[in-house]
C-alpha positions in Angstrom: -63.0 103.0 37.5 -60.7 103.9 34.9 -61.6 102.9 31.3 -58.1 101.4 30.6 -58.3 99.1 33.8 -62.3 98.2 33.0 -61.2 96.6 29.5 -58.1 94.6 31.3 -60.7 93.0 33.5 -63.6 92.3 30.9 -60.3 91.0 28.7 -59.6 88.3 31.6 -63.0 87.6 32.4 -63.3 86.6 28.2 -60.2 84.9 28.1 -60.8 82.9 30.9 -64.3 82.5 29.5 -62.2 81.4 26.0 -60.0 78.9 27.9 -63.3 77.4 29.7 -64.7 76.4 26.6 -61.5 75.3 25.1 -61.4 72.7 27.9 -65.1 71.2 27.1 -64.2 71.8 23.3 -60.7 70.4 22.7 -60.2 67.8 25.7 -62.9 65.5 23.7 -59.8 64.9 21.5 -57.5 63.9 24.3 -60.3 61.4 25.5 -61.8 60.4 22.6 -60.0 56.7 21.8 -60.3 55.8 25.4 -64.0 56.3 25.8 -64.7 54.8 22.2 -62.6 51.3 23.0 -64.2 51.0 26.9 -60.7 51.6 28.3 -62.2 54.0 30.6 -65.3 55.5 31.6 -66.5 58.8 30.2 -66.6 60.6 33.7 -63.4 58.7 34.5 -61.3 59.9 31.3 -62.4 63.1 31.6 -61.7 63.8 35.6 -58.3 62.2 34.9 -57.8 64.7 31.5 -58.9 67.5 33.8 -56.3 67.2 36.2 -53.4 66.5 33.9 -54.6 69.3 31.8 -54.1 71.8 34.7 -50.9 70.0 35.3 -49.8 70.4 31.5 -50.6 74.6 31.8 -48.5 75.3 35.0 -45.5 73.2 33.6 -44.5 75.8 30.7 -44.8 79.1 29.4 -43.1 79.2 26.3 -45.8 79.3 24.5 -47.2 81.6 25.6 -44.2 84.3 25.9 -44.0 83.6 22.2 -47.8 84.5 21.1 -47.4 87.4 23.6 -45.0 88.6 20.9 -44.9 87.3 17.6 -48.2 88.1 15.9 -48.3 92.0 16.7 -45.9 94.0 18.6 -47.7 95.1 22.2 -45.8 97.9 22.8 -47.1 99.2 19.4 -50.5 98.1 19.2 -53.1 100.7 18.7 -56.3 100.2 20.9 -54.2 97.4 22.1 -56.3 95.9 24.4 -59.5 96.8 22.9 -57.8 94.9 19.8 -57.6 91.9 22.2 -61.4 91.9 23.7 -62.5 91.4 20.5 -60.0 88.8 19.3 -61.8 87.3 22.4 -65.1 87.7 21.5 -64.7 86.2 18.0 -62.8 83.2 19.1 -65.5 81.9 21.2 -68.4 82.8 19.1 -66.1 80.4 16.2 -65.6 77.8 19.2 -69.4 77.7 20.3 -70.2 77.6 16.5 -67.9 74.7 15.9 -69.3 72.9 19.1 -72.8 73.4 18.3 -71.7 71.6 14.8 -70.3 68.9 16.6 -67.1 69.7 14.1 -63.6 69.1 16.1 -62.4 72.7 14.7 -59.2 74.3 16.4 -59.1 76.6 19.0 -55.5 77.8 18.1 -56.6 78.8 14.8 -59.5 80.2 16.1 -57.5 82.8 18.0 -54.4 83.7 16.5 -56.8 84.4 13.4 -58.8 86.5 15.8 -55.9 88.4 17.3 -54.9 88.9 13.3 -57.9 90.2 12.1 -58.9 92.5 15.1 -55.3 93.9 14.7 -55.2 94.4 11.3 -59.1 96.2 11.5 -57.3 98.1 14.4 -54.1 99.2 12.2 -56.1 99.3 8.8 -52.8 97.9 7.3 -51.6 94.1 7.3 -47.9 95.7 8.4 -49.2 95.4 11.5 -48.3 92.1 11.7 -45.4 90.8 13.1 -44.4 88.6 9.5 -41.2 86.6 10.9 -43.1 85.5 14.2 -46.9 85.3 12.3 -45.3 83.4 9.4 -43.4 80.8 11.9 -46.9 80.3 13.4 -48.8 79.7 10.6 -46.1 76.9 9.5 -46.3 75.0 12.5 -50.0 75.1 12.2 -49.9 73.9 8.7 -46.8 71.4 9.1 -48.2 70.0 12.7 -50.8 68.0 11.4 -48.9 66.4 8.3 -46.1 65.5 10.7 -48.8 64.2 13.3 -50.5 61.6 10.5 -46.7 60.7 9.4 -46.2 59.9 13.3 -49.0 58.2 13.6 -48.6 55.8 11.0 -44.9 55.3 11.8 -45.8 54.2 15.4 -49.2 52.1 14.1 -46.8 50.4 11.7 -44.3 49.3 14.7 -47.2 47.7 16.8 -47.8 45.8 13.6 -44.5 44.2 13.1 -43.8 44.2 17.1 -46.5 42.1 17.6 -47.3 40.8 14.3 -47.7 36.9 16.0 -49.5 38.0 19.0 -53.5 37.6 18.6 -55.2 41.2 18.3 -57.5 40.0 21.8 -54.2 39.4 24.2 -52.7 42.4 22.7 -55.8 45.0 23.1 -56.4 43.6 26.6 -52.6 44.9 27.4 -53.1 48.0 25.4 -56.7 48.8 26.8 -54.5 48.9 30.3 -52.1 51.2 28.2 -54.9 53.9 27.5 -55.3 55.0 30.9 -51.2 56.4 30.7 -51.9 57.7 27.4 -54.7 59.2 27.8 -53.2 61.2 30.8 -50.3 62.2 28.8 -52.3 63.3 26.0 -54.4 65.3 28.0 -51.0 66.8 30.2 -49.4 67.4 26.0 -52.5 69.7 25.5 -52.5 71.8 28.7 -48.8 72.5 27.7 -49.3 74.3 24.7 -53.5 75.0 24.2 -53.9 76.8 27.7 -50.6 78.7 27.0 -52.0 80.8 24.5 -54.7 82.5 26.6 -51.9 83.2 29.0 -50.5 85.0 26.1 -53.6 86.8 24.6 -53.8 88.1 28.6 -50.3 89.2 28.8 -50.2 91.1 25.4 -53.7 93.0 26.8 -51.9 94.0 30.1 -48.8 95.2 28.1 -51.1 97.2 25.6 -53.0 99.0 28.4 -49.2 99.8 30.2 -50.2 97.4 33.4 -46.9 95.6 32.8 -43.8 96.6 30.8 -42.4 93.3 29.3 -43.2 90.0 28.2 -43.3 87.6 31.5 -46.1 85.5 32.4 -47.6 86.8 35.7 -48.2 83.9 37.8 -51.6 84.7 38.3 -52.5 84.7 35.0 -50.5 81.5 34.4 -52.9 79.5 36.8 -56.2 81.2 36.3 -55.8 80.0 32.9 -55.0 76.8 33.6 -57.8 76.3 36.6 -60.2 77.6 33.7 -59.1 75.0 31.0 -59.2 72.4 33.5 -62.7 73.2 34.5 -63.9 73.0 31.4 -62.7 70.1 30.7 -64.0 68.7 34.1 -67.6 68.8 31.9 -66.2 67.3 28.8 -67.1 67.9 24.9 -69.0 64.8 24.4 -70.5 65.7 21.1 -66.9 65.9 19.6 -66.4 62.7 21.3 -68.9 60.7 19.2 -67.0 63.0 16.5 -63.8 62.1 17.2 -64.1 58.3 18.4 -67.0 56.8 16.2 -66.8 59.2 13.2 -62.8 58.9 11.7 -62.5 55.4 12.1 -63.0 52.0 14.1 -60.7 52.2 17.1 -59.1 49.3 18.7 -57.2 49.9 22.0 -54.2 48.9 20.2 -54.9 52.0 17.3 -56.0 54.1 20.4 -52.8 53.6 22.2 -50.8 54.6 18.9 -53.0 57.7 18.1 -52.1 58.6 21.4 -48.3 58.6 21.3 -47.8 59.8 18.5 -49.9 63.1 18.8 -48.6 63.4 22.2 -45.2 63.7 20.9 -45.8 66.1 18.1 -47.8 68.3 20.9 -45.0 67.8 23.3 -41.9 68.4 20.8 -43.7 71.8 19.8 -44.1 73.1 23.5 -40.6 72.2 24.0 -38.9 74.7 21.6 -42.1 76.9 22.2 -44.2 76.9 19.1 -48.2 77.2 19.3 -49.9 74.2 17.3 -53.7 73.1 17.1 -53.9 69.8 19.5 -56.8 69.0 17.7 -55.3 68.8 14.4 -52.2 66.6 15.5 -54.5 64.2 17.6 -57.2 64.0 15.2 -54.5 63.9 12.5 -52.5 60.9 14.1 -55.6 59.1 14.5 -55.9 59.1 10.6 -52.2 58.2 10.2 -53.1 55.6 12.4 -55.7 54.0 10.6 -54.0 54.2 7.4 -51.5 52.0 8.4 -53.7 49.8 9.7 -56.0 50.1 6.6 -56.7 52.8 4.4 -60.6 51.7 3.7 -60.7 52.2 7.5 -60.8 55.5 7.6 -63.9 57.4 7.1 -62.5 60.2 4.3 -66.0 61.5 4.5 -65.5 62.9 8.1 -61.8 63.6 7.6 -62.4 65.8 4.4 -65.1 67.5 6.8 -62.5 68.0 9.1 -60.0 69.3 6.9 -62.2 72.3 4.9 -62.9 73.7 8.9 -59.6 73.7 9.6 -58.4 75.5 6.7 -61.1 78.1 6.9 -61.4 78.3 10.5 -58.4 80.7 10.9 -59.8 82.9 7.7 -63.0 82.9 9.2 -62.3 83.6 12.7 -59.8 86.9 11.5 -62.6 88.1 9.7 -65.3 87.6 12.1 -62.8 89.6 14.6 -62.5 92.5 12.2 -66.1 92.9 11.8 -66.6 92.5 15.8 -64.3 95.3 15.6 -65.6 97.5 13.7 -68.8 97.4 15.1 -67.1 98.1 18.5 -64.7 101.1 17.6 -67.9 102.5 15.8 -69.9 102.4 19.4 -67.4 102.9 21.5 -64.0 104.7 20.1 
C-alpha cells in the first residue's frame, strides 16, 4: 500500500479516535445541570445528548471548511498529512490527560494548538501560520467565554425579575420540565461546531496528501465524524459531570435552565457565521455568569480559577506537546 494513502487512513482512524473521546469528554458539559438538579437520569441525558449531538454534526459545515483553511495553508503544507497525524496524537494524549484529571479542559484548544505546533515543528518557522485566519480563531476562543458568562448572567438576571413573586418550588418544578429541551439543544449547539473541527483536521490531511483538491467536506467524513462523537457521548464523561455539576456551583433547575440557554446561544451564534469556539468554555462559562447573578458567594472561584489556568495553558501545551510528538516522528520515520 502506498505510504501517502497508509497515513490518510491512520489520520482518520485518530481523528475519529479524537472525536470518540471528545464525545465522552465534552458532552459531560452539555449534561451536566440536568443530571446535578434530577431533571433527568444520567443514562437518560446522555442517550438523548447522543442523538442530538449527531444531529448537531450533520447540520453544518462551516466550521469545519474554515479550520480546513485558516490555521495553515494545505496546499502548502510540508509533510502535510504527517503534520496532521501528530496534531492527532497530541490532542488526545491532552484530552485523556485532562480526563484522567477530572479537569473540564477544551478540546478545541487542544487541537488547533496541536495542528499549530506540529506545523510550525514541520515548517521550522511560525510564517507557516495562516495569521489573519489563526488570529480570528484565537479571538473567538478568548472572547467566547467572556461573552458566554455576560449571557449567562443577562438571562439568570431576567428569570429573577420575570418571576421575582413566583416561589422558587413552583418555578423549578416548571423549569426542571424545561431541562429536558435544553439539555437537547445544548447538546445539538455542541455537535454543530465541536464535531466540525475533526471534519476539518480530516479534510486538510486528504488535501495535504493530493486525495482531494479543494476545501469541501466529503460526506463521508462529515458523518463518520459525527457517528464517532455521538458514540462517545453514548458512554458519557461522568467524572467531568461531578466536575461540572457539583464543583462550580449549587444548581437549581431554574440556574440550569439559564446556563443552558445562554451557552447554547453563544455556541450556536458562532456556528452560524462559522467560527470554531470551545463548548466547554462558553457552557462552563455561562454557568458562572449564572451563578453570579444569582449570588456571587455561590460560586465556587476555587474550581473556576482551576478551570481557568487549564484553559489558558491548554492550547500552549497541547502545540508544544505536538511539536515534540513531531519531532520524534520525523526523526524515526522522515
Amino acid at each position: 500500500m502506498d505510504s501517502v494513502l497508509l497515513i490518510t487512513i491512520i489520520i482518520v482512524i485518530v481523528g475519529l479516535a479524537f472525536d470518540f473521546i471528545n464525545g465522552f469528554h465534552d458532552i459531560a458539559n452539555a449534561v451536566a445541570t440536568s443530571i446535578s438538579t434530577r431533571a433527568l437520569k444520567p443514562r437518560v441525558a446522555i442517550g438523548i445528548a447522543a442523538v442530538m449531538n449527531f444531529l448537531g454534526a450533520i447540520s453544518f459545515t462551516g466550521v469545519a471548511v474554515a479550520l480546513t483553511s485558516d490555521i495553515v495553508d494545505p496546499f502548502a503544507l510540508k509533510n502535510g498529512e504527517f503534520v496532521v497525524l501528530c496534531a492527532l496524537i497530541s490532542a488526545v494524549m491532552w484530552n485523556l490527560m485532562t480526563w484522567v484529571a477530572k479537569m473540564p479542559s477544551s478540546s478545541s484548544h487542544a487541537l488547533i494548538g496541536s495542528i499549530a505546533g506540529a506545523a510550525i515543528a514541520s515548517a521550522g518557522s511560525f510564517g507557516v501560520l495562516n495569521w489573519g485566519g489563526f488570529s480570528t480563531i484565537i479571538i473567538a476562543l478568548i472572547v467566547s467565554p467572556i461573552i458566554g458568562f455576560s449571557v449567562g448572567y443577562l438571562i439568570y438576571s431576567l428569570f429573577k425579575f420575570i418571576f421575582r413573586n413566583k416561589k422558587l418550588v413552583q418555578t423549578n418544578r416548571h423549569f426542571r420540565i424545561a431541562q429536558i429541551g435544553t439539555t437537547a439543544m445544548q447538546a445539538y449547539a455542541h455537535g454543530t461546531n465541536d464535531a466540525q473541527k475533526t471534519m476539518g483536521i480530516i479534510t486538510l490531511a486528504l488535501i495535504a496528501s493530493g486525495l482531494q483538491s479543494d476545501s469541501t467536506i466529503p460526506f463521508w467524513v462529515q458523518v463518520s465524524c459525527a457517528a464517532a462523537m455521538a458514540l462517545g457521548s453514548s458512554i458519557g464523561g461522568y467524572r467531568i459531570i461531578k466536575t461540572v455539576g457539583t464543583k462550580i456551583m449549587k444548581i437549581e433547575p431554574v440556574t440550569g435552565v439559564a446556563a443552558d440557554l445562554g451557552s447554547l446561544s453563544v455556541i450556536m451564534s458562532a456556528t452560524l457565521i462559522h467560527l470554531p469556539i470551545s463548548s466547554t468554555q462558553v457552557i462552563d462559562s455561562s454557568l458562572m455568569g449564572v451563578g453570579t447573578a444569582n449570588h456571587k458567594k455561590e460560586v465556587n472561584w476555587r474550581t473556576g480559577k482551576s478551570m481557568l489556568v487549564t484553559w489558558m495553558i491548554t492550547l500552549p501545551c497541547a502545540g508544544i506537546m505536538a511539536a515534540v510528538v513531531y519531532w520524534i516522528a520525523a526523526a524515526i520515520f522522515l
